[in-house]
Kinemage of the C-alpha trace (Angstrom):
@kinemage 1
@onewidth
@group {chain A} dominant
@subgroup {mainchain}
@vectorlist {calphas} color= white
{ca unk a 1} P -68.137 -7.331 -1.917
{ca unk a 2} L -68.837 -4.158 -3.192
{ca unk a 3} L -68.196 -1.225 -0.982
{ca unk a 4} L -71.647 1.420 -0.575
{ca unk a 5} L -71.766 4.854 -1.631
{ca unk a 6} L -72.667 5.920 1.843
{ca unk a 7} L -69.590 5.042 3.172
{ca unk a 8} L -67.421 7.714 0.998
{ca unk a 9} L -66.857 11.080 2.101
{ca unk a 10} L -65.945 13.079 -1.123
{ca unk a 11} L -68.230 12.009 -4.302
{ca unk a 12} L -68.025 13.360 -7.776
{ca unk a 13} L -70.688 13.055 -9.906
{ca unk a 14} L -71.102 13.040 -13.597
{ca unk a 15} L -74.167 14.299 -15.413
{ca unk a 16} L -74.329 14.123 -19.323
{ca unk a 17} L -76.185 16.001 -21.684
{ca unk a 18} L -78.613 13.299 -23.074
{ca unk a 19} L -80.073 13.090 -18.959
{ca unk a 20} L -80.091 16.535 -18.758
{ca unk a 21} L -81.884 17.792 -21.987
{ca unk a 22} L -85.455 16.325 -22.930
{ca unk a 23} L -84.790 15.629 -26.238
{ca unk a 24} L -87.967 15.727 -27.803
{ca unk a 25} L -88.517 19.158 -26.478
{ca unk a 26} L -85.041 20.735 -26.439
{ca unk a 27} L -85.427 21.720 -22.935
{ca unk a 28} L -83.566 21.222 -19.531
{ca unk a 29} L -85.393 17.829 -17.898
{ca unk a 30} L -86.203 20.079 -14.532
{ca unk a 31} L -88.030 16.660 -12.756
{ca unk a 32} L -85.475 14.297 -13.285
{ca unk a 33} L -82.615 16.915 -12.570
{ca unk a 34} L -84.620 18.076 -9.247
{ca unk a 35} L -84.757 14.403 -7.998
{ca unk a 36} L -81.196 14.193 -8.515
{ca unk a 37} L -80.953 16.883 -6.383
{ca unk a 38} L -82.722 15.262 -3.817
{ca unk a 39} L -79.984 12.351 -4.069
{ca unk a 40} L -77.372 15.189 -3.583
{ca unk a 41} L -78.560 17.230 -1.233
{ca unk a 42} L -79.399 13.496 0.746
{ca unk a 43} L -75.377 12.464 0.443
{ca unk a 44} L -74.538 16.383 1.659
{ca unk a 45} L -76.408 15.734 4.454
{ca unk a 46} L -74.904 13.028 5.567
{ca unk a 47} L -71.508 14.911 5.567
{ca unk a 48} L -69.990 13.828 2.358
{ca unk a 49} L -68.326 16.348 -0.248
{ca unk a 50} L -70.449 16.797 -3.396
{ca unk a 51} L -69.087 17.700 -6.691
{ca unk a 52} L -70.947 17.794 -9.721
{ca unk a 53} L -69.563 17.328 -13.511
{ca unk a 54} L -72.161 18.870 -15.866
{ca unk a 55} L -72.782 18.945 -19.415
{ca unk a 56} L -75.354 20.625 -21.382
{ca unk a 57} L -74.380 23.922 -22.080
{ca unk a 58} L -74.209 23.465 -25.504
{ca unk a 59} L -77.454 21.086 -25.880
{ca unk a 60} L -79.609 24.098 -24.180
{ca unk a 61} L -77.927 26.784 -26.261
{ca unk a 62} L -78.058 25.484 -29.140
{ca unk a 63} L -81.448 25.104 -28.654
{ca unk a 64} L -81.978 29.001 -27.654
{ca unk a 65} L -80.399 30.060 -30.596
{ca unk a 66} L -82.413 28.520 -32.664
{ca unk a 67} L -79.839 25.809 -34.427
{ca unk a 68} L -80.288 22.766 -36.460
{ca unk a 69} L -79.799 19.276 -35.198
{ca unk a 70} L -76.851 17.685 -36.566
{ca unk a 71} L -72.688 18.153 -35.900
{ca unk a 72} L -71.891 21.880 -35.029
{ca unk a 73} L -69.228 24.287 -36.659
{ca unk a 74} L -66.606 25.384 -33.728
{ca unk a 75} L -68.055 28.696 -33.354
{ca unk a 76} L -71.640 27.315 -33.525
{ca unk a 77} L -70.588 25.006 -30.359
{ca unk a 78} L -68.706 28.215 -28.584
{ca unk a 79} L -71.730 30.329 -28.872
{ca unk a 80} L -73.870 27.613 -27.758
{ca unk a 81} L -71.996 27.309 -24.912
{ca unk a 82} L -72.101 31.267 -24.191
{ca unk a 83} L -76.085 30.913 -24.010
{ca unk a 84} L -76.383 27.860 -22.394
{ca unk a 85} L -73.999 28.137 -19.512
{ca unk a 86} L -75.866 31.017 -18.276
{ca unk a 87} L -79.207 28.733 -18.033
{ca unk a 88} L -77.372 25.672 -16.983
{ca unk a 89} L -75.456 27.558 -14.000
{ca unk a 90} L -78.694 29.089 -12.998
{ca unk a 91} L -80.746 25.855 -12.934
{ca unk a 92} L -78.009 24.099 -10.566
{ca unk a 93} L -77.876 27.287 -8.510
{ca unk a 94} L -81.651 26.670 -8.249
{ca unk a 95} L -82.628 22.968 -7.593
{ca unk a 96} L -79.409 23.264 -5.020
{ca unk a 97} L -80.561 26.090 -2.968
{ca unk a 98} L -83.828 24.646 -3.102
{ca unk a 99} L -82.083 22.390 -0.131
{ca unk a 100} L -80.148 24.513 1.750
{ca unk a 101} L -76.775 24.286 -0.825
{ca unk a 102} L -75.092 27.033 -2.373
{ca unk a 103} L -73.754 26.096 -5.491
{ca unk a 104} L -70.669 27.248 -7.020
{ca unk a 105} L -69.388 27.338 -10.921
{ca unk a 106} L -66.010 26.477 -12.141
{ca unk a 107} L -65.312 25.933 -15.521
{ca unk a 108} L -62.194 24.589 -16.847
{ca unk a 109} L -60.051 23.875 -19.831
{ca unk a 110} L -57.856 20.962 -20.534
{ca unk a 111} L -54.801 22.839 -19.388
{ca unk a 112} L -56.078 23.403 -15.866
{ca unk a 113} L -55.519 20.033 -15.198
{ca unk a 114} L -52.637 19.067 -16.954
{ca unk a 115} L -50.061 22.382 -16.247
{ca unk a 116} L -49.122 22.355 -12.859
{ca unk a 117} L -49.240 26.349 -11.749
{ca unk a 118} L -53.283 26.208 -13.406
{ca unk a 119} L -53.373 22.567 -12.131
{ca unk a 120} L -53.054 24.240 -8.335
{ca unk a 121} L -54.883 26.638 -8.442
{ca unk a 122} L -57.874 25.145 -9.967
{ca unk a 123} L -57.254 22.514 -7.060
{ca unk a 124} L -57.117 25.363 -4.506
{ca unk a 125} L -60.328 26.932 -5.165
{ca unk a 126} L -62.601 23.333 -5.657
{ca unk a 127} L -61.263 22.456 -2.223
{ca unk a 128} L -61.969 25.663 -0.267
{ca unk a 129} L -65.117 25.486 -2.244
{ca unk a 130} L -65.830 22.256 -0.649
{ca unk a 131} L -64.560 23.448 2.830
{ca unk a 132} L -67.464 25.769 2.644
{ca unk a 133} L -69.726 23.305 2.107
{ca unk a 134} L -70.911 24.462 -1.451
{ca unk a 135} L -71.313 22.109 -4.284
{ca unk a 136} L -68.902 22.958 -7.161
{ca unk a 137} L -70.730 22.480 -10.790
{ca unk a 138} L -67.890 21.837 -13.071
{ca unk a 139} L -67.780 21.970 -16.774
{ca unk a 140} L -65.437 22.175 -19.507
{ca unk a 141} L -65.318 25.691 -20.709
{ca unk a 142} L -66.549 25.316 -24.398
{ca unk a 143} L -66.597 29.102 -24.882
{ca unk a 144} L -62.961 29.044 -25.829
{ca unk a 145} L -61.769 25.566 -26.141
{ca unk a 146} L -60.745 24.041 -29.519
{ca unk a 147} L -60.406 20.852 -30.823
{ca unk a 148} L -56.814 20.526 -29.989
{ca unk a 149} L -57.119 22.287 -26.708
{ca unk a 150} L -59.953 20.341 -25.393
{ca unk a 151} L -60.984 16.618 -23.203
{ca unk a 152} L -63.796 15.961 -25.615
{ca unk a 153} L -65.704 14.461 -23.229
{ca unk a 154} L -66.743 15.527 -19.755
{ca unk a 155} L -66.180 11.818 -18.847
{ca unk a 156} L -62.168 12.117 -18.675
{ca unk a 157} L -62.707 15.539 -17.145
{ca unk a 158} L -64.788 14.268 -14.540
{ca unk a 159} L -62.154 11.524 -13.829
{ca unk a 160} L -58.996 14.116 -13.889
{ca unk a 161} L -61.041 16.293 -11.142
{ca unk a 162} L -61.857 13.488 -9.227
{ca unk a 163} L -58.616 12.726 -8.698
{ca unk a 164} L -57.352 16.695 -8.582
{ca unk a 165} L -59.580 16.719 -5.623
{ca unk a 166} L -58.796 13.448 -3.922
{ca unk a 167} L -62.210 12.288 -4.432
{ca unk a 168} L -62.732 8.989 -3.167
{ca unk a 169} L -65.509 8.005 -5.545
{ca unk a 170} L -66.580 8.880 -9.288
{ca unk a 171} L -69.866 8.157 -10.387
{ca unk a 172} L -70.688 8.804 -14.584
{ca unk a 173} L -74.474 8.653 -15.001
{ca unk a 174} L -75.228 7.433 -18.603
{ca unk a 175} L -78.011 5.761 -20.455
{ca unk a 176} L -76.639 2.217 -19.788
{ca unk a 177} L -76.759 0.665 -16.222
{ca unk a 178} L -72.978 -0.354 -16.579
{ca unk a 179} L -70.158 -2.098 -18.723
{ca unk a 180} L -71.177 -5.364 -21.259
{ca unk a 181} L -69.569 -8.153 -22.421
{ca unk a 182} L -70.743 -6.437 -25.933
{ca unk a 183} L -73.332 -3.813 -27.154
{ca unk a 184} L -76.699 -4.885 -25.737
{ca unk a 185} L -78.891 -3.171 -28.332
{ca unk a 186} L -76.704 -5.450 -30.931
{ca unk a 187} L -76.178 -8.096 -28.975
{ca unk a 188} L -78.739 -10.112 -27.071
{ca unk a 189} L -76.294 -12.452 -25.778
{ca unk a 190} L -74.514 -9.706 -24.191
{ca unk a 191} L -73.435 -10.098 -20.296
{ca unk a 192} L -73.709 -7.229 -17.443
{ca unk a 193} L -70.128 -6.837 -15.692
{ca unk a 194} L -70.741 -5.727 -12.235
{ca unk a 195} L -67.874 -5.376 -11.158
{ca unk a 196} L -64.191 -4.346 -12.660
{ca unk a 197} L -60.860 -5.395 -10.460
{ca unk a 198} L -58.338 -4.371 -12.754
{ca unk a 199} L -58.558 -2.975 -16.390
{ca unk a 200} L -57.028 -5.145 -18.683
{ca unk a 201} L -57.145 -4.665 -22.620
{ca unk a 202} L -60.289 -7.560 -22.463
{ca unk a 203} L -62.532 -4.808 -20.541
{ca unk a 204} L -60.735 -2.248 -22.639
{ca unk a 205} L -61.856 -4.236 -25.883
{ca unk a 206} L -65.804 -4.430 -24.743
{ca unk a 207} L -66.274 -0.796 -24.652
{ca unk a 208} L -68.032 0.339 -27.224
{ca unk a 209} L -70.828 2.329 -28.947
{ca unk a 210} L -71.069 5.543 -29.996
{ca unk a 211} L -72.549 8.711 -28.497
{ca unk a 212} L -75.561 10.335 -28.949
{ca unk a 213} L -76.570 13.714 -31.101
{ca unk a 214} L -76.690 15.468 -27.691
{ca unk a 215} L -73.513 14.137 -25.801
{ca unk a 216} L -69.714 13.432 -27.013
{ca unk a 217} L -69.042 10.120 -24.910
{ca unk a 218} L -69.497 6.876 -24.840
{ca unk a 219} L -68.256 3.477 -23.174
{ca unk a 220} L -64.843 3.988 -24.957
{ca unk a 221} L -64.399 7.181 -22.623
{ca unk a 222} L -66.211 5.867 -19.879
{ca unk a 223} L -63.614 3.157 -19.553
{ca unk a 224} L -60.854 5.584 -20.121
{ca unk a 225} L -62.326 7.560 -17.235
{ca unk a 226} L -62.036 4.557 -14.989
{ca unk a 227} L -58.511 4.066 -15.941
{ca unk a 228} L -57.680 7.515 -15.104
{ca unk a 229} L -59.463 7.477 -11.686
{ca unk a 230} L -58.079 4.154 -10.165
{ca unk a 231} L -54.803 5.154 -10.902
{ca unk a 232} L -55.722 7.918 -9.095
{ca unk a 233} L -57.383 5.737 -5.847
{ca unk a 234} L -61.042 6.888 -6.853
{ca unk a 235} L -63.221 4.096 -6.886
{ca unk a 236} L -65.624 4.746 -9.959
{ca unk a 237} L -68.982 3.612 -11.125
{ca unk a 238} L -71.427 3.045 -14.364
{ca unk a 239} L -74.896 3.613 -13.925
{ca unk a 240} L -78.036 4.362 -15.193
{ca unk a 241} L -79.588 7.758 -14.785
{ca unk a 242} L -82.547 7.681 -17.139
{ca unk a 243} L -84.105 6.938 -14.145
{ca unk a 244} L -85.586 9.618 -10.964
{ca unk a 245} L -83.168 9.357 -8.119
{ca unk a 246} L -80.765 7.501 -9.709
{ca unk a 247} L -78.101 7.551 -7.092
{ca unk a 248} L -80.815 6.319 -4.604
{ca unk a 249} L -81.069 3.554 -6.774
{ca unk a 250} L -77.335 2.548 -6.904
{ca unk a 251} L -77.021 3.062 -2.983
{ca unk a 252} L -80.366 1.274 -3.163
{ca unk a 253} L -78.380 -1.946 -4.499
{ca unk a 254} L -79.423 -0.966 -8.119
{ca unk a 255} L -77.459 -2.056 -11.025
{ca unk a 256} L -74.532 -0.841 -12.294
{ca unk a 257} L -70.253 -1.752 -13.042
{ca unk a 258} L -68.350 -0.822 -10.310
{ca unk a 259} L -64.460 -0.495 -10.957
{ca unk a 260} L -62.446 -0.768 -8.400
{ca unk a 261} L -58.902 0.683 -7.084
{ca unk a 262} L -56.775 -0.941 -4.797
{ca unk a 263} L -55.563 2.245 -3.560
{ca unk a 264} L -57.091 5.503 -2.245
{ca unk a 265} L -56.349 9.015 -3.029
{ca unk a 266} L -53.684 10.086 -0.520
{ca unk a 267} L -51.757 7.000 -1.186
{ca unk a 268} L -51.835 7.540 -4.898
{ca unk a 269} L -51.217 11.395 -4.691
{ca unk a 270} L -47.906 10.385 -2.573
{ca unk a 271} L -46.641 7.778 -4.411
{ca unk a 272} L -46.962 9.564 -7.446
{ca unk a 273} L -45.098 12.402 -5.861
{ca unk a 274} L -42.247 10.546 -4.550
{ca unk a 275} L -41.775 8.647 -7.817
{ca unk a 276} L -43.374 9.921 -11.069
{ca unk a 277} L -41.296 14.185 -10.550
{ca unk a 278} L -38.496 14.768 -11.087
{ca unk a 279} L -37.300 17.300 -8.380
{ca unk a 280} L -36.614 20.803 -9.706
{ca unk a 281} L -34.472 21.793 -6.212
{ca unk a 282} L -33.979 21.138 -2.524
{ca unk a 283} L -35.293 22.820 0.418
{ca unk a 284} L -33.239 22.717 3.619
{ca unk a 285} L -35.010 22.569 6.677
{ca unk a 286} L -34.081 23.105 10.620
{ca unk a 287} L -34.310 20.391 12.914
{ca unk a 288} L -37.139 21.764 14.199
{ca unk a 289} L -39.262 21.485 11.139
{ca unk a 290} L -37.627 18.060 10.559
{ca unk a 291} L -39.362 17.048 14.001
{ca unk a 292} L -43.044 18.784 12.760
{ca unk a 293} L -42.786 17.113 9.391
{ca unk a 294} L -42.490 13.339 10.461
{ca unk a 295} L -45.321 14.214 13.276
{ca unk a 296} L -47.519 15.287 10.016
{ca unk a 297} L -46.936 18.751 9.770
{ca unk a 298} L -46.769 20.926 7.053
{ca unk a 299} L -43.385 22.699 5.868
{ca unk a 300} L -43.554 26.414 6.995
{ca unk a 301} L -41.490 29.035 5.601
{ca unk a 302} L -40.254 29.660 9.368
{ca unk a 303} L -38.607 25.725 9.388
{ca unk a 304} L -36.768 26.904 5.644
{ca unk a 305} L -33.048 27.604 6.265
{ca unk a 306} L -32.190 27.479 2.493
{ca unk a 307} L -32.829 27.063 -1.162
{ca unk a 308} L -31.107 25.491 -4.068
{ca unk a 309} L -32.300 24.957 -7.627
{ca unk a 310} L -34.425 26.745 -9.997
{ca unk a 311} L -38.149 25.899 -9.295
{ca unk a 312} L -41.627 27.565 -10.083
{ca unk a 313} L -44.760 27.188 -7.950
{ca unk a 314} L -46.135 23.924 -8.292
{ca unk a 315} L -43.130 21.640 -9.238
{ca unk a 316} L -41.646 18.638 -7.118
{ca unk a 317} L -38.617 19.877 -4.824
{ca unk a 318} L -36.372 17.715 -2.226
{ca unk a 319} L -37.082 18.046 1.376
{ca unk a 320} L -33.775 17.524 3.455
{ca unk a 321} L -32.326 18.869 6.636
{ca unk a 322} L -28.717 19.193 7.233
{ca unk a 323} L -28.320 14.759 7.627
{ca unk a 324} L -30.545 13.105 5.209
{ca unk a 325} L -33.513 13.357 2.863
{ca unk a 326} L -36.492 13.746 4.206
{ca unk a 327} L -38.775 13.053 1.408
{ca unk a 328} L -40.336 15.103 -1.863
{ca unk a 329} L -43.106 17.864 -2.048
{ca unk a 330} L -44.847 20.140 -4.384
{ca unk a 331} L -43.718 23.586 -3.514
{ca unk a 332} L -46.202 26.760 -3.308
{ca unk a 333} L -43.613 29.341 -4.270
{ca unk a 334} L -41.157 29.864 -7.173
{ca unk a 335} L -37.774 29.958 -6.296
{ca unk a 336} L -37.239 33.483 -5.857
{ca unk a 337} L -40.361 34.265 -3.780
{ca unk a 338} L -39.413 31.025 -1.279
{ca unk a 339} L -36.153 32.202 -0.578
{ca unk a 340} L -37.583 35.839 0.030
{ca unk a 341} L -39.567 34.245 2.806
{ca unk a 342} L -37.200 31.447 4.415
{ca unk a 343} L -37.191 31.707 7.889
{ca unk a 344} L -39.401 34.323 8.405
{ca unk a 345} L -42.658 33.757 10.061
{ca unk a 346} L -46.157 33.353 7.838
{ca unk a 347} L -47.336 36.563 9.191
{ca unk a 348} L -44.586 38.164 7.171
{ca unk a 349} L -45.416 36.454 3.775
{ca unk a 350} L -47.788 39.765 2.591
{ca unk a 351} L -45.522 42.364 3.861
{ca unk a 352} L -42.454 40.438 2.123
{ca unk a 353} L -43.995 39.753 -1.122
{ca unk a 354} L -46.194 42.146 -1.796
{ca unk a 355} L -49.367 39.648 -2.033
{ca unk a 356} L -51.224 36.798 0.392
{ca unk a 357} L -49.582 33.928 -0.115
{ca unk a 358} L -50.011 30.172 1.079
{ca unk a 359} L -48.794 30.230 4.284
{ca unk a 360} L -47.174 26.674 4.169
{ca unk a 361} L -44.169 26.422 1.857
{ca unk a 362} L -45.006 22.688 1.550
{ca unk a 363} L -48.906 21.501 2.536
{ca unk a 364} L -48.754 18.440 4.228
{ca unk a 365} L -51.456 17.071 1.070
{ca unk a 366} L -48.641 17.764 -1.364
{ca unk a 367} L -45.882 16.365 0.536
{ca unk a 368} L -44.359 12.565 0.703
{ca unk a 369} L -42.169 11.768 3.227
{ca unk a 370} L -39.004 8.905 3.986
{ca unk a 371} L -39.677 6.162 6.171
């Protein structure tokens, strides 16, 4: 039994550049990318998180500026990108606030995801995004990526912010209605997979296919993707968005793979912090905070008697009080800054440091705790 999309409350959607761009014409597809904003702007309603993982910026440049079809030089692609993110930011902007939704841009590089400090921070602003009920538009940043700096594919990006949010649910639009036994178009004997327990190298081995002129994925990536967000507790799915509404359709029952995760985001996040980091130091807390932590709480600077170790912002530390170890936690503060501010009240962070900092040492998100 498959689970239904209504039922999730934080959704990431990808959107690739063959749906996006009419080929024939060169131009943004505005009717099948306003329907789609119906579909969002019906999910938002219904009081679910909405992010959005768009290509395209090169596709529409590329077509402003006048270039040929066919594989671009790297500073062809990057001022593609230049021209075209302006147009593709504007057009979400617009078919969102024709419902009510503010849109917001973020665009990334492959480093935002994978260095801690950038890794945070990128974290930090998609969520408060989402607190305010705008719909991030995410997209790599093609302007100054390179080759070796780069995902490739908005596919794998769309799975690492997924699970940098704690999305609960990944959905890749493509121009296939999900996963097959083998290539359809060159196999007629091919088989429709509907739904994916576990990746194993089998599945792994019936991706295939390459991508189109207009987009750099295909089901190798898609897979890839999936791999990335189960691991992460996101439950992700395949589908086909050639068509108007097209997540209608797959909360209508329509086609598509689903892969599934036997886990969900905040388990995931925790496990993987109390076993995959190695802790960089140790924060001793009072008895107090000891209490607040195990009823949920996050760690304070106030509850902070000490510091040991050498740590910058973002890295795993210990969480102990005087007794025992209390459990692990990803620490807002180098070293130096979190021992500026132990014991002393939030209020004091700004006047202490000399900027607004978080005001929990610890969030309770980024902490995992002892039985």
């Amino acid at each position: 039994m498959t689970p239904l999309v209504g039922q999730f409350r934080r959704v990431v959607l990808k959107v690739g550049s063959a749906l996006l761009v009419d080929r024939a014409r060169g131009r943004l597809n505005h009717a099948w990318l306003a329907a789609l904003a119906e579909d969002i702007a019906d999910l938002h309603a219904q009081g679910a998180d909405v992010l959005v993982v768009s290509s395209g910026a090169i596709a529409m440049g590329r077509t402003v500026l006048g270039l040929p079809s066919g594989p671009l030089r790297l500073e062809e692609s990057q001022a593609a990108a230049a021209v075209g993110q302006i147009a593709l930011a504007r057009t979400w902007s617009e078919v969102l606030a024709h419902h009510g939704i503010t849109a917001g841009q973020i665009l990334v590089t492959l480093a935002d995801t994978e260095q801690r400090r950038r890794y945070l921070n990128a974290r930090a602003t998609t969520l408060k995004l989402l607190e305010m009920r705008a719909v991030p538009v995410v997209n790599e940043n093609d302007t100054v990526a390179t080759s070796e700096i780069r995902y490739g594919d908005n596919d794998r990006l769309a799975a690492r912010v997924a699970t940098m949010i704690g999305a609960d649910l990944l959905v890749l639009f493509s121009d296939i209605d999900g996963l097959y036994t083998a290539p359809p178009a060159a196999d007629p004997n091919a088989a429709h997979i509907p739904v994916v327990e576990r990746i194993t190298p089998a599945i792994e081995a019936m991706a295939g296919g390459a991508a189109s002129e207009l987009s750099r994925g295909g089901m190798r990536t898609k897979v890839e993707a999936g791999k990335i967000a189960t691991a992460g507790g996101t439950h992700m799915i395949i589908a086909d968005g050639r068509t108007k509404n097209p997540l209608k359709r797959v909360a209508d029952g329509g086609r598509c793979t689903w892969f599934l995760t036997p886990s969900n985001p905040a388990t995931a996040r925790k496990t993987w912090i109390a076993g995959a980091l190695e802790p960089r130091g140790t924060l001793y807390v009072d008895e107090g905070a000891a209490r607040a932590l195990q009823g949920g709480a996050s760690l304070l600077p106030v509850g902070v008697r000490r510091i040991e170790g050498s740590f910058r912002r973002g890295d795993a530390v210990t969480i102990r009080s005087d007794s025992r170890v209390l459990g692990r936690g990803l620490v807002a503060y180098d070293a130096e800054d979190a021992a500026r501010i132990a014991g002393r009240p939030s209020r004091e962070i700004e006047p202490i440091l000399g900027y607004p900092g978080r005001t929990e040492m610890v969030h309770r998100d980024d902490m995992a705790l002892g039985d």
